[in-house]
The first five atom37 places (N, CA, C, CB, O) and aatype in JSON, in Angstrom:
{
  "aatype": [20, 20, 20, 20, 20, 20, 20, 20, 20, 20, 20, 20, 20, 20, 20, 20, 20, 20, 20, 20, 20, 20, 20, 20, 20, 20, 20, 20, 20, 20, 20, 20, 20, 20, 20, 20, 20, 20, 20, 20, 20, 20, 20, 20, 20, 20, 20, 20, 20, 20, 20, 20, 20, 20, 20, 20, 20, 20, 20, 20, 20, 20, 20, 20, 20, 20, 20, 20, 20, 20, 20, 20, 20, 20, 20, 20, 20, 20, 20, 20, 20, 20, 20, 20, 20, 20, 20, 20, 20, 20, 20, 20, 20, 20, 20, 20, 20, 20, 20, 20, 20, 20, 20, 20, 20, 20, 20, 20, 20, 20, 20, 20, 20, 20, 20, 20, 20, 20, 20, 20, 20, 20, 20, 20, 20, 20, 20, 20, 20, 20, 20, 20, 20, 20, 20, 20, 20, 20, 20, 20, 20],
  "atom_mask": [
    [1, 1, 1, 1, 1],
    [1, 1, 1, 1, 1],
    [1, 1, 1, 1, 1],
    [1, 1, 1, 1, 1],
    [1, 1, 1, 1, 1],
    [1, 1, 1, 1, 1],
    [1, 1, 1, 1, 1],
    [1, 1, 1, 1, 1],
    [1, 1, 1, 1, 1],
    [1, 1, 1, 1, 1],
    [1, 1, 1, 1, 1],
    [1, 1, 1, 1, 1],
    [1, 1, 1, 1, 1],
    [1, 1, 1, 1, 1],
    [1, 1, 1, 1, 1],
    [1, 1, 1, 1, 1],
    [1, 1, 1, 1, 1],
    [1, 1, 1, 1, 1],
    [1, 1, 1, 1, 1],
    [1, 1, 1, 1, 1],
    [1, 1, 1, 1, 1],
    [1, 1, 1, 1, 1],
    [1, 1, 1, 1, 1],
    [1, 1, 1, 1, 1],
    [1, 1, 1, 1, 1],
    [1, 1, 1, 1, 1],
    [1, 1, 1, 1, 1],
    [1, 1, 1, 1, 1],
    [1, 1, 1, 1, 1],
    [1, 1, 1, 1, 1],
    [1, 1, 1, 1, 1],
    [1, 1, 1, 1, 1],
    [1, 1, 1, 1, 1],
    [1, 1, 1, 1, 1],
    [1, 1, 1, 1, 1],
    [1, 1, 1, 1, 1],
    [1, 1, 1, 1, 1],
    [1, 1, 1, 1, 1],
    [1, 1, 1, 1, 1],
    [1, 1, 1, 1, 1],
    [1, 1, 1, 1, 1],
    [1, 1, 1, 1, 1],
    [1, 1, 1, 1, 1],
    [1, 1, 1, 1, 1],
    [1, 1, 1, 1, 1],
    [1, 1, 1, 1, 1],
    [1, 1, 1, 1, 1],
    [1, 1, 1, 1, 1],
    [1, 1, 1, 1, 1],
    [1, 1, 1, 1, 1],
    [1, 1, 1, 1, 1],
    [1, 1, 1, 1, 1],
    [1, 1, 1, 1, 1],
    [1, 1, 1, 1, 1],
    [1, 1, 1, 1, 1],
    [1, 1, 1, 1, 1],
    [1, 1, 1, 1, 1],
    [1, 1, 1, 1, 1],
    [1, 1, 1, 1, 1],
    [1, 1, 1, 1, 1],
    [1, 1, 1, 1, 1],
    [1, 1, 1, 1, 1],
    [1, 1, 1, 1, 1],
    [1, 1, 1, 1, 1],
    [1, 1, 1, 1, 1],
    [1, 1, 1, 1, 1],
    [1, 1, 1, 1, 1],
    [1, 1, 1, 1, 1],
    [1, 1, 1, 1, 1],
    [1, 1, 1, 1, 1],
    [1, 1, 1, 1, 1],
    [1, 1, 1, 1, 1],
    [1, 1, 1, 1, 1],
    [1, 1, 1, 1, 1],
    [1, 1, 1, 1, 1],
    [1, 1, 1, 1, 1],
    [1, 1, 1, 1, 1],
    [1, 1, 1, 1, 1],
    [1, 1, 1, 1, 1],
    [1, 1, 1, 1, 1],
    [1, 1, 1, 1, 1],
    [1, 1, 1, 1, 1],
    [1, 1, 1, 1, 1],
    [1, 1, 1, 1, 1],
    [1, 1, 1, 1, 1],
    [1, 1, 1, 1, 1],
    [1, 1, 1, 1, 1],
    [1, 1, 1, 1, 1],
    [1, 1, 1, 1, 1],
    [1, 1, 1, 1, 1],
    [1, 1, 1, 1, 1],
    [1, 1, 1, 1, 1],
    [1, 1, 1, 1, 1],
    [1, 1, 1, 1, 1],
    [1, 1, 1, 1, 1],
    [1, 1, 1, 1, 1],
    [1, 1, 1, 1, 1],
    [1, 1, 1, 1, 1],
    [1, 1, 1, 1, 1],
    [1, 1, 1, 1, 1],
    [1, 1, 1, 1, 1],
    [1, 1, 1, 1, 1],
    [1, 1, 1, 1, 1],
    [1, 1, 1, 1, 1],
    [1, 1, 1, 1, 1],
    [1, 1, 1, 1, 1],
    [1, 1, 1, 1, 1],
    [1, 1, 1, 1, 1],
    [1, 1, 1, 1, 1],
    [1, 1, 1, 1, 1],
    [1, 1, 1, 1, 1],
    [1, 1, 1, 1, 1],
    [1, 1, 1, 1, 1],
    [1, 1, 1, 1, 1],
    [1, 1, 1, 1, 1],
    [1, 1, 1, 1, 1],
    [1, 1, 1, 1, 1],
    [1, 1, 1, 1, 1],
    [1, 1, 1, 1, 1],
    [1, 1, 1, 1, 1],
    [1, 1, 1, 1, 1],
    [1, 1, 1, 1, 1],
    [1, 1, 1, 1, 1],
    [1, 1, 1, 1, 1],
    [1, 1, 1, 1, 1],
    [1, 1, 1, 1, 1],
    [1, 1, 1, 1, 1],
    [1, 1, 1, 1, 1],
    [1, 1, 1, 1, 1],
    [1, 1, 1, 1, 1],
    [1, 1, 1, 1, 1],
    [1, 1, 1, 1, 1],
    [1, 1, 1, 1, 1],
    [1, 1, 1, 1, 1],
    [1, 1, 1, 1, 1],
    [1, 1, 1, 1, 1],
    [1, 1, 1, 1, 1],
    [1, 1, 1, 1, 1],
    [1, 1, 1, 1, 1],
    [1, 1, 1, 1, 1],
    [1, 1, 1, 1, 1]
  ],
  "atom_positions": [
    [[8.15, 173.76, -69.98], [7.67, 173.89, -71.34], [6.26, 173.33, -71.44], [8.61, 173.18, -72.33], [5.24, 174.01, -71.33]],
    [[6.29, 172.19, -71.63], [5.0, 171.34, -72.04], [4.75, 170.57, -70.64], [5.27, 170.15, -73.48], [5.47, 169.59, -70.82]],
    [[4.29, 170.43, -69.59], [3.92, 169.75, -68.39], [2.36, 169.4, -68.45], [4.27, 170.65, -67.13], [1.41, 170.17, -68.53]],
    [[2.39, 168.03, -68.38], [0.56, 168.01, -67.64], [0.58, 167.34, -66.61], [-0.77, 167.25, -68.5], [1.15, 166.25, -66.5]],
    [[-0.27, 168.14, -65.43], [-0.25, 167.32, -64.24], [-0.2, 166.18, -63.98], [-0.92, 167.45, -63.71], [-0.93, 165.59, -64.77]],
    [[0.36, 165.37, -63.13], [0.79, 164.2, -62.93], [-0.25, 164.04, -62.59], [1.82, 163.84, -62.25], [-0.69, 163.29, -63.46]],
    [[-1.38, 164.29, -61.6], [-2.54, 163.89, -61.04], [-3.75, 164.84, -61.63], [-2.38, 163.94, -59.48], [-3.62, 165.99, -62.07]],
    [[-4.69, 164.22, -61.54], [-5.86, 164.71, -61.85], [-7.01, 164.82, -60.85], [-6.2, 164.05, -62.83], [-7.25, 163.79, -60.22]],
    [[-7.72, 165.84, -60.62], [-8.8, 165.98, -59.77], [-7.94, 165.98, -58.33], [-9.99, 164.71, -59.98], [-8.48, 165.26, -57.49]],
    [[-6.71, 166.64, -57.85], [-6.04, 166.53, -56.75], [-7.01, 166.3, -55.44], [-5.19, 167.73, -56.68], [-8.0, 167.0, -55.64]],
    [[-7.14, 165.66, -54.27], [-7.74, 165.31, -53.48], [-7.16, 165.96, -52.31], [-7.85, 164.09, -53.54], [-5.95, 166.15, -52.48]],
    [[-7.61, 166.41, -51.13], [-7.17, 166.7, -49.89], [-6.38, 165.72, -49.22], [-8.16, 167.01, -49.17], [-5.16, 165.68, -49.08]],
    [[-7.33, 164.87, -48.78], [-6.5, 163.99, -48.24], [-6.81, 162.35, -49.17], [-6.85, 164.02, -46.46], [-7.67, 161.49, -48.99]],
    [[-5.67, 162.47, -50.19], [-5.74, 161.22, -51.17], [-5.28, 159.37, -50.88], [-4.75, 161.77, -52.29], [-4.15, 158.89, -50.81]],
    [[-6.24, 158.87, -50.78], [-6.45, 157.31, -50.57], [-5.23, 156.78, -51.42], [-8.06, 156.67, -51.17], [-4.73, 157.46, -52.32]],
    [[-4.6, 154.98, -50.91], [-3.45, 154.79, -51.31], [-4.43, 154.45, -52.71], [-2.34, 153.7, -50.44], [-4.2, 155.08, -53.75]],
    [[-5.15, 153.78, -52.69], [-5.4, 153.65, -54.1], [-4.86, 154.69, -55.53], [-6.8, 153.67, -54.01], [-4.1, 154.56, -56.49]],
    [[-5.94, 155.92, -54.86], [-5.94, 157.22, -56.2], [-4.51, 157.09, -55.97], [-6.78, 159.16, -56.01], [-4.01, 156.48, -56.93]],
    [[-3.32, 157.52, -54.76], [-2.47, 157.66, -55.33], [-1.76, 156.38, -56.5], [-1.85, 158.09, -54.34], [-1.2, 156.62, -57.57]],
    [[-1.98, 155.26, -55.97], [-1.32, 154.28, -57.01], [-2.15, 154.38, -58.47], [-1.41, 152.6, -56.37], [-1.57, 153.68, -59.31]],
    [[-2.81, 154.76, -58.78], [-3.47, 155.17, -60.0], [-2.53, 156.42, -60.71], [-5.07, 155.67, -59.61], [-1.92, 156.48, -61.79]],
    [[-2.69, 157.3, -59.71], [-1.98, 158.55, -60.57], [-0.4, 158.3, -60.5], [-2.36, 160.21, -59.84], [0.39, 158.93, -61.21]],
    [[-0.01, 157.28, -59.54], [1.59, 157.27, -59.71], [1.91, 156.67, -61.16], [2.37, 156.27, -58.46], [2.82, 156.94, -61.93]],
    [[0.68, 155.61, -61.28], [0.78, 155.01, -62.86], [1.03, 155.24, -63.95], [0.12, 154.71, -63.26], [1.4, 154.58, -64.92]],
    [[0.6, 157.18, -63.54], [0.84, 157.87, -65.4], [2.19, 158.15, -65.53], [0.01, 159.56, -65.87], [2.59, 158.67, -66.57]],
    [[3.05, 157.84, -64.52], [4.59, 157.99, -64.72], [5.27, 156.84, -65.39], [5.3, 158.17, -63.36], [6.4, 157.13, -65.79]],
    [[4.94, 155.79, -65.6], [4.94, 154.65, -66.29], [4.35, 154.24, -67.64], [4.52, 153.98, -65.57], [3.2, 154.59, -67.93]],
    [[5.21, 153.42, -68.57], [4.13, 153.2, -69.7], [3.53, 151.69, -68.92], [4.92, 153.0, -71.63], [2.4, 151.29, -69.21]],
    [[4.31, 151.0, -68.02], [4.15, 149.68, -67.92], [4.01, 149.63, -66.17], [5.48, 148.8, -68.71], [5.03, 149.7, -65.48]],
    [[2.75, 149.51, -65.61], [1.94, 149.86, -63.83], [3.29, 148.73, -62.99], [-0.61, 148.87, -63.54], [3.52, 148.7, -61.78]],
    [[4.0, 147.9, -64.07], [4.7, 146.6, -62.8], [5.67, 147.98, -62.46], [5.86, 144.54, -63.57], [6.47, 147.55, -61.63]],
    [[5.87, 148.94, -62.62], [7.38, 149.63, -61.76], [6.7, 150.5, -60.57], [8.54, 150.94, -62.95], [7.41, 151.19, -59.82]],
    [[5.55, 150.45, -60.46], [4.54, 151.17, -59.29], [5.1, 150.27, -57.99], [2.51, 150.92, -59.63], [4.96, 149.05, -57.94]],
    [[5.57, 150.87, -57.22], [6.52, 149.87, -56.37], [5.73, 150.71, -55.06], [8.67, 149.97, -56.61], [5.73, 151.89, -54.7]],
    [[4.94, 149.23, -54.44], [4.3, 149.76, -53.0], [4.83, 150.79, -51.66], [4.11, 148.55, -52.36], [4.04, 151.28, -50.86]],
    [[6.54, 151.02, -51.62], [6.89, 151.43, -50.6], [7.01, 152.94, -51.06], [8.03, 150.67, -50.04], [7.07, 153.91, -50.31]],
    [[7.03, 152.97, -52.82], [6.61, 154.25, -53.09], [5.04, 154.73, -52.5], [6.71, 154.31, -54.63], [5.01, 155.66, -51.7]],
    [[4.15, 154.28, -52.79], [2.95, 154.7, -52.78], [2.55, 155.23, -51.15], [2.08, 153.51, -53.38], [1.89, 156.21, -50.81]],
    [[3.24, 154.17, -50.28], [3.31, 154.37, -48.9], [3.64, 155.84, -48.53], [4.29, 153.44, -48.34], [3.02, 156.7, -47.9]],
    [[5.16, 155.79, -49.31], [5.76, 156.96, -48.97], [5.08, 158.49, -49.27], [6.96, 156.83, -49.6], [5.08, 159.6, -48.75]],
    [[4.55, 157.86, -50.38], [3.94, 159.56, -50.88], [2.65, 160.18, -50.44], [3.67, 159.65, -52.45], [2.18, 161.32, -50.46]],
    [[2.06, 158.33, -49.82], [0.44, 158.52, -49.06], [1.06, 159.41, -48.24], [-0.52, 157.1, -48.17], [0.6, 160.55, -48.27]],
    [[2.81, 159.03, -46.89], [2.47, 159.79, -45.89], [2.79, 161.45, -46.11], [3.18, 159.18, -44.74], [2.47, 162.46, -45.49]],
    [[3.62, 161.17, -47.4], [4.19, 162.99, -47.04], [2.64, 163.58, -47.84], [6.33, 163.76, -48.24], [2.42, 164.7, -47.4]],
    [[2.05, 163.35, -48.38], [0.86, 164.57, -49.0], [-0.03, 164.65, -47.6], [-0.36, 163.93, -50.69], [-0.46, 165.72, -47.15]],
    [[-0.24, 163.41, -47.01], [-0.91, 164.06, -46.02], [-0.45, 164.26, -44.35], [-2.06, 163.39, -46.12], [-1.07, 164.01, -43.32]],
    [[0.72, 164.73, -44.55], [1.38, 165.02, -43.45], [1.25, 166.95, -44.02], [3.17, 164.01, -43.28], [1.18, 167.18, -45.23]],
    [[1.24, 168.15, -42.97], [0.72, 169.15, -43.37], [1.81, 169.7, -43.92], [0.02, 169.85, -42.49], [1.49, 170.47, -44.83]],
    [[2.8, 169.63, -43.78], [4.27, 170.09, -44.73], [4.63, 169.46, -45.48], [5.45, 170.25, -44.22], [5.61, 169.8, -46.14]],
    [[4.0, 168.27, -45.7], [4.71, 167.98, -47.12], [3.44, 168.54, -48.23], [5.16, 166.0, -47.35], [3.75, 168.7, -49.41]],
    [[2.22, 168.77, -47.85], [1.11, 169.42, -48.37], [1.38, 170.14, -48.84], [0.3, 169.79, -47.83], [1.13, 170.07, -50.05]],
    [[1.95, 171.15, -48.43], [1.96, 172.32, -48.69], [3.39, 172.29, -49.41], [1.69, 173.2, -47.48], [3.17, 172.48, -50.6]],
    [[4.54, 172.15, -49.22], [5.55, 171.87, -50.01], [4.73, 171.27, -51.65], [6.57, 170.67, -49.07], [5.13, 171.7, -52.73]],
    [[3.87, 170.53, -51.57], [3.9, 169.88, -53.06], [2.92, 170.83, -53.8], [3.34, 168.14, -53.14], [2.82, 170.79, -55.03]],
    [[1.87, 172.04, -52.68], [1.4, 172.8, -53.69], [2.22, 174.09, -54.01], [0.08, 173.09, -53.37], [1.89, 175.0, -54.76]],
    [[3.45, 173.96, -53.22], [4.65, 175.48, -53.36], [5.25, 174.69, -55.18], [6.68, 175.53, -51.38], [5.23, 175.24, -56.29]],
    [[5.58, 173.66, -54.9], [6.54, 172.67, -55.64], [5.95, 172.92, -57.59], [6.18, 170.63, -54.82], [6.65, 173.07, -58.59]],
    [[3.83, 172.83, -57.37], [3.15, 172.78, -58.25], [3.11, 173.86, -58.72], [2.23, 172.33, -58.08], [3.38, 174.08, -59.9]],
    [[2.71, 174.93, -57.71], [2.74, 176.36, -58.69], [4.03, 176.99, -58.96], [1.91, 177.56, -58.02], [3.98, 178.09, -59.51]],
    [[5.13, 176.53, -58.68], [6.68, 176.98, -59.18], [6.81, 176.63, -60.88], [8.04, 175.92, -58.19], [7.24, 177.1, -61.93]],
    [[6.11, 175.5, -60.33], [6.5, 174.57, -61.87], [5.54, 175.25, -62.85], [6.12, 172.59, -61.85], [6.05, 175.2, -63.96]],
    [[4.52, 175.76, -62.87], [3.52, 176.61, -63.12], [4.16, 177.88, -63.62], [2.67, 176.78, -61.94], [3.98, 178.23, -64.79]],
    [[4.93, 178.62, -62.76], [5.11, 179.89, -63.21], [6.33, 180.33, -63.14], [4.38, 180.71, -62.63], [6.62, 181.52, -63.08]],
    [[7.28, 179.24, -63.16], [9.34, 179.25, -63.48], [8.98, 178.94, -64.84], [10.78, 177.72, -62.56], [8.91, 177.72, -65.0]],
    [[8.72, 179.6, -65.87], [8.69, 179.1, -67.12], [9.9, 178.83, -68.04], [7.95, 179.87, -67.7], [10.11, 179.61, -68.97]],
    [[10.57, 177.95, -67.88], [12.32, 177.66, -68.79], [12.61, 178.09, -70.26], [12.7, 175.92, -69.0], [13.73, 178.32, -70.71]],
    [[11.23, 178.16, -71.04], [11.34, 178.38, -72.57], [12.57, 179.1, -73.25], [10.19, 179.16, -72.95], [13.35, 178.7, -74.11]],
    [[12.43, 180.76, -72.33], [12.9, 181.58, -72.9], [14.78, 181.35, -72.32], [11.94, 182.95, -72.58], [15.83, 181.7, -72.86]],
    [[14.53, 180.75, -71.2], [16.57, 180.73, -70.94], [17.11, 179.31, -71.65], [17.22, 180.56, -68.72], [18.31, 179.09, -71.48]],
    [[16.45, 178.46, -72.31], [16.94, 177.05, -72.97], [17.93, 177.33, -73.9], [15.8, 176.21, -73.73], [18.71, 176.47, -74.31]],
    [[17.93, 178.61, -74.29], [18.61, 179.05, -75.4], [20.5, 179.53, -75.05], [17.58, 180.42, -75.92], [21.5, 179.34, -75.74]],
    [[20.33, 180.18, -73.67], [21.46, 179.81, -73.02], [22.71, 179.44, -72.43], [21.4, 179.72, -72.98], [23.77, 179.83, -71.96]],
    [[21.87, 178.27, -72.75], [22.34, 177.27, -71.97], [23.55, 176.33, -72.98], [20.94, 176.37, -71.44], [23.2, 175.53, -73.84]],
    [[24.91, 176.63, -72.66], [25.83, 176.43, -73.85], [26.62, 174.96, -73.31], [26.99, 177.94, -74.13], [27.6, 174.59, -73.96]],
    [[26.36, 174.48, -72.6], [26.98, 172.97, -72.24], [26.57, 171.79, -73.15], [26.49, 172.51, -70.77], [25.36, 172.0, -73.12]],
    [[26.66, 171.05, -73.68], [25.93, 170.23, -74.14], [25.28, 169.17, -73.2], [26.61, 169.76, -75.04], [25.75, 168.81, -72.13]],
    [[24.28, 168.8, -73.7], [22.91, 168.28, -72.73], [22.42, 166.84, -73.73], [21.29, 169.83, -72.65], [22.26, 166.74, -74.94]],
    [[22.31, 165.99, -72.79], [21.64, 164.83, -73.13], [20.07, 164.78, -73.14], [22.11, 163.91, -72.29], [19.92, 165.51, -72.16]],
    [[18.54, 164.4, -73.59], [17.84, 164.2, -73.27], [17.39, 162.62, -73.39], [17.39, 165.07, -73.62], [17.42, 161.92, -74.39]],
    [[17.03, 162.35, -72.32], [16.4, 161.32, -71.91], [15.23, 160.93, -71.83], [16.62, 161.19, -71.15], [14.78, 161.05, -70.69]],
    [[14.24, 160.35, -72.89], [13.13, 160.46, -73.11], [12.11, 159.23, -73.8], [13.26, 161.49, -73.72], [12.07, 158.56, -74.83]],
    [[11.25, 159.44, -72.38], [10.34, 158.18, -72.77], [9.69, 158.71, -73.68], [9.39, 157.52, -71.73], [9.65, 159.94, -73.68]],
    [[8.68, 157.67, -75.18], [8.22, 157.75, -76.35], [6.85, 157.72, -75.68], [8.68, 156.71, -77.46], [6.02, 158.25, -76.41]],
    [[6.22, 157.17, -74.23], [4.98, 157.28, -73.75], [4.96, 158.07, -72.58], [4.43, 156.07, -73.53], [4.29, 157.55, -71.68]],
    [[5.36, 158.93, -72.36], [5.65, 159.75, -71.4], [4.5, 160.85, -71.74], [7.21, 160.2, -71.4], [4.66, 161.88, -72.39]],
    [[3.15, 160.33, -71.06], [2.35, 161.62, -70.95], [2.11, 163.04, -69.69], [1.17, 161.01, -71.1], [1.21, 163.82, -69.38]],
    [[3.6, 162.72, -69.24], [3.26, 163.73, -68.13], [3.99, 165.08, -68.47], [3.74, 163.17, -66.61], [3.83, 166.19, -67.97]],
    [[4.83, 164.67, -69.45], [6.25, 165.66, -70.3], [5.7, 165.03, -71.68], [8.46, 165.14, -69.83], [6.17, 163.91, -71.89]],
    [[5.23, 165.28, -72.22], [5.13, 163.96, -73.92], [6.34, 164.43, -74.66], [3.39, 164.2, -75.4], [7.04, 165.42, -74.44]],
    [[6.43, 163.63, -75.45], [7.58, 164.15, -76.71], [7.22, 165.22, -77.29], [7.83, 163.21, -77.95], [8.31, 165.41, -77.83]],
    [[6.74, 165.88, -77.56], [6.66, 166.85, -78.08], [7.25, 168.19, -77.13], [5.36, 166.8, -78.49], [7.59, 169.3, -77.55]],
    [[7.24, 167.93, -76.36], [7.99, 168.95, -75.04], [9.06, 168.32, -75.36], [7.53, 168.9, -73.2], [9.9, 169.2, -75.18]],
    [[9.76, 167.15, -75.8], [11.38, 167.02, -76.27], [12.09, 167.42, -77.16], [11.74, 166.08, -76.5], [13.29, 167.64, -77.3]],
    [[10.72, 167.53, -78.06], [11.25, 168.12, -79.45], [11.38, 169.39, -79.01], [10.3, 168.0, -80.83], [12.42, 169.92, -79.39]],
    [[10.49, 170.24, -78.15], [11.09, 171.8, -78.19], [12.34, 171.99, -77.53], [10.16, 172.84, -77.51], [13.27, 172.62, -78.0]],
    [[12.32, 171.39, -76.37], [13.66, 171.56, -75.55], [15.11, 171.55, -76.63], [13.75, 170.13, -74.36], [15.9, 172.48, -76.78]],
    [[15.13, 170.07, -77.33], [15.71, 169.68, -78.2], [16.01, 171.3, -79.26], [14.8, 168.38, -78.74], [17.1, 171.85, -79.39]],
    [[14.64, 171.75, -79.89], [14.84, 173.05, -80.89], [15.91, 174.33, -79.75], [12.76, 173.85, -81.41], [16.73, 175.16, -80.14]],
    [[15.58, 174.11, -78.71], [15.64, 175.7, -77.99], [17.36, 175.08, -77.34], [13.87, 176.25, -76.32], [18.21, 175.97, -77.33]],
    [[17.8, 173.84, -76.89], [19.2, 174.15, -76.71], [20.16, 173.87, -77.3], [19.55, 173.89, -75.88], [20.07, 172.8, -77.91]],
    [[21.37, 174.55, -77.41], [22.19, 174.78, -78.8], [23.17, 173.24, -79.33], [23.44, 176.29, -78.43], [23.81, 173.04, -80.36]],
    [[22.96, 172.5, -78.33], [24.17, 172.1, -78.17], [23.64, 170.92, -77.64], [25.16, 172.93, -77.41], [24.36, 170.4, -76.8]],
    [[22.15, 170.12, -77.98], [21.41, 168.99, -77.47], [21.27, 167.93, -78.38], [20.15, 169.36, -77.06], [21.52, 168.17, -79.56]],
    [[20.94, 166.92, -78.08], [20.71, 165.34, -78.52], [19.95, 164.75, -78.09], [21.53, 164.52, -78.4], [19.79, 165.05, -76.91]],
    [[19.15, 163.78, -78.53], [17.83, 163.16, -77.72], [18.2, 161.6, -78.07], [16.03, 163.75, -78.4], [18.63, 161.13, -79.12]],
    [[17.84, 160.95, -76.79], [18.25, 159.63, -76.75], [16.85, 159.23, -76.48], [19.44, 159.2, -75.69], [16.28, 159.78, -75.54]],
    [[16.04, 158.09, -77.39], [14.6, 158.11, -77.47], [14.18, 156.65, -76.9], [14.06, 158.42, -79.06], [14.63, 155.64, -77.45]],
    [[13.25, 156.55, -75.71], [13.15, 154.94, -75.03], [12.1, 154.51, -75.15], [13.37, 154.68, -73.63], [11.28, 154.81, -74.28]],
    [[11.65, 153.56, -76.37], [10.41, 152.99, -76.55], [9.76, 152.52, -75.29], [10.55, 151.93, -77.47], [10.34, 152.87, -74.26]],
    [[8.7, 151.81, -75.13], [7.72, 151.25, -73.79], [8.41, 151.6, -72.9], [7.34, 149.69, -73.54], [9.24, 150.91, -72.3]],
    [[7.98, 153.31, -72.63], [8.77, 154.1, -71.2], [7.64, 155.28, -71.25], [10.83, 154.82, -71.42], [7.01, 155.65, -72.23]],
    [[7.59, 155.71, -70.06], [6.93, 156.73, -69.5], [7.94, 157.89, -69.23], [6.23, 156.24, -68.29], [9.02, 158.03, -69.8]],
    [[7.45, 158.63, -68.32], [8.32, 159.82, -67.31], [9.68, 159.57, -66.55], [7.4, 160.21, -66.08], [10.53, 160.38, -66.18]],
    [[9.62, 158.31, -66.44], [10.97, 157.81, -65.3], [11.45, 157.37, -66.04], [10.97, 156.86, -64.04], [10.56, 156.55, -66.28]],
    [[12.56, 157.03, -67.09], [12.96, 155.85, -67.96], [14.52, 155.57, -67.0], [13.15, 156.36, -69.98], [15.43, 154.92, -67.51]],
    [[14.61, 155.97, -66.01], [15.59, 155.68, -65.03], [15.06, 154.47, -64.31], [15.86, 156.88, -64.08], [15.87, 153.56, -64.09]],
    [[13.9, 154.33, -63.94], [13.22, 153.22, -63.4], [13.03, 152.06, -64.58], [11.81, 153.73, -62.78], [13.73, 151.05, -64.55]],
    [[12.19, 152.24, -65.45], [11.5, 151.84, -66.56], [12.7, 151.03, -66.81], [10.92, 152.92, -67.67], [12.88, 149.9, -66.34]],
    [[13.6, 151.74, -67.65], [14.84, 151.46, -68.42], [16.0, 151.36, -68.05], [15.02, 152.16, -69.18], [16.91, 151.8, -68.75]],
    [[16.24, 150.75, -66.84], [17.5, 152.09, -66.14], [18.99, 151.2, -66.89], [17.63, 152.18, -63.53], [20.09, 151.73, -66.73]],
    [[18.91, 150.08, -67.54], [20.21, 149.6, -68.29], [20.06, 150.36, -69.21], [20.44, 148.15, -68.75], [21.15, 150.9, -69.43]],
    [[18.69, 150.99, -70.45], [19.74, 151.57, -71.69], [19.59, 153.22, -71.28], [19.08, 151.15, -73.68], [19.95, 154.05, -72.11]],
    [[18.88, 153.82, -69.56], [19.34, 155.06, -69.32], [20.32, 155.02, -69.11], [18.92, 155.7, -68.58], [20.9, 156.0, -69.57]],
    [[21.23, 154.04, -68.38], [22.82, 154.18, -67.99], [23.69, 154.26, -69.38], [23.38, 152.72, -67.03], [24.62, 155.03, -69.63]],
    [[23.01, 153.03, -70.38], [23.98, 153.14, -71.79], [23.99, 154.42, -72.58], [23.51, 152.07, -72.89], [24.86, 154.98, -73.25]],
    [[22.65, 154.72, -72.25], [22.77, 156.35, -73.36], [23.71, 157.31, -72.49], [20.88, 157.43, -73.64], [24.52, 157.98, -73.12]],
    [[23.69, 157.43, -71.14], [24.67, 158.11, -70.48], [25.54, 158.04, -70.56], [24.76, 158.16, -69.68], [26.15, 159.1, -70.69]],
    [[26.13, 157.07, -70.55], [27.84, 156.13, -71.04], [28.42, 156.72, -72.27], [27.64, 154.21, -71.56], [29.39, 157.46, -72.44]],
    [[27.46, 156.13, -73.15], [27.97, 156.94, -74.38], [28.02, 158.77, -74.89], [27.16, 156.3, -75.32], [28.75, 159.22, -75.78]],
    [[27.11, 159.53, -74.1], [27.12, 160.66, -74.3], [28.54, 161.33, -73.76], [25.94, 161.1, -73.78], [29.26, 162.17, -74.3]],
    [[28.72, 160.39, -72.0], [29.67, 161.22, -71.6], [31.1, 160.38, -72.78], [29.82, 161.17, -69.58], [32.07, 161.1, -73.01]],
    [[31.09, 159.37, -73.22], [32.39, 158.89, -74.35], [32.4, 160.02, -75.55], [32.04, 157.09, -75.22], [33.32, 160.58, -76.16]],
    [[31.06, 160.11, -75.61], [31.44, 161.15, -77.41], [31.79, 162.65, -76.49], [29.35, 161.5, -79.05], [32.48, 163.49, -77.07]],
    [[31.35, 162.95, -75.15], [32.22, 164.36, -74.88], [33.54, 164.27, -74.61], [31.76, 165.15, -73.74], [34.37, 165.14, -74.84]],
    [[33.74, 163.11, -74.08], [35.35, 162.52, -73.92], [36.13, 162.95, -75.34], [35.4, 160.53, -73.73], [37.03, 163.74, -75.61]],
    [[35.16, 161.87, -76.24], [36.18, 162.23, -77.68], [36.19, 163.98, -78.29], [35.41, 161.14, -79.2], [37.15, 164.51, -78.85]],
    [[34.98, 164.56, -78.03], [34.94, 165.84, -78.41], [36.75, 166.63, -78.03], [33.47, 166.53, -77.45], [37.7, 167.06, -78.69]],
    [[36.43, 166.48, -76.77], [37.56, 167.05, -75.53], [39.1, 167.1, -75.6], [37.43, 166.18, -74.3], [39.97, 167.91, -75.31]],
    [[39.0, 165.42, -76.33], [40.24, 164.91, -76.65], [40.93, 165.54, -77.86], [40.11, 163.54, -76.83], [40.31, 165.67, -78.91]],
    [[42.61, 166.05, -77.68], [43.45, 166.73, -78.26], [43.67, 165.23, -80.04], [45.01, 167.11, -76.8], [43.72, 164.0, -80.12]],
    [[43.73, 166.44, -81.11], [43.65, 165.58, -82.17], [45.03, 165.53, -82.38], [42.79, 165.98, -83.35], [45.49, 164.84, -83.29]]
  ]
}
């Protein structure tokens, strides 16, 4: 729906720095930038298959456009969503939210893109409780 690149000015072969900069915009708060990430992602971008995997990965995401099948989609769905999340912003929640039939938005103040990292006690609680109210849905009256 709404995506903005995680990185900006993509580099060939990108220094650990830039990457710990751009890993940052996945965060509202830089302490969850965790070094063995940054390691990891220095080696796969510039290893030549993971290169190329992340520009297959970029233009998928580019041109699999979800808008039109959200509608669908008849399971009920949780969303999970950071309030500073500029890589997806809220406003890409609110549409998702309009387009599936059968959705709810669980909203995580001082959180970015990951609120599994960020947040991961009230991502587990909003999970907890979504799958309890499908429990009660389910359950014979």
């Amino acid at each position: 729906l709404i995506e903005k690149p995680v990185v900006s000015q993509v580099k060939l072969r990108p220094s650990r720095e830039w990457l710990r900069q751009n890993l940052g915009q996945m965060f509202h708060d830089p302490v969850h930038i965790d070094e063995s990430d940054v390691e990891r992602v220095h080696a796969w971008v510039n290893d030549r298959d993971g290169a190329r995997a992340m520009v297959r990965l970029s233009k998928s995401a580019r041109l699999d456009r979800l808008a039109d099948r959200l509608s669908k989609i008849s399971a009920p769905a949780l969303l999970v969503w950071g309030r500073q999340d500029v890589i997806t912003p809220p406003e890409a929640a609110e549409e998702f939210l309009a387009r599936l039939p059968d959705a709810r938005i669980h909203w995580l103040d001082r959180c970015g893109h990951a609120p599994q990292v960020e947040r991961p006690g009230e991502f587990a609680a909003a999970i907890v409780a979504f799958l309890d109210e499908l429990g009660r849905r389910g359950a014979p009256q």
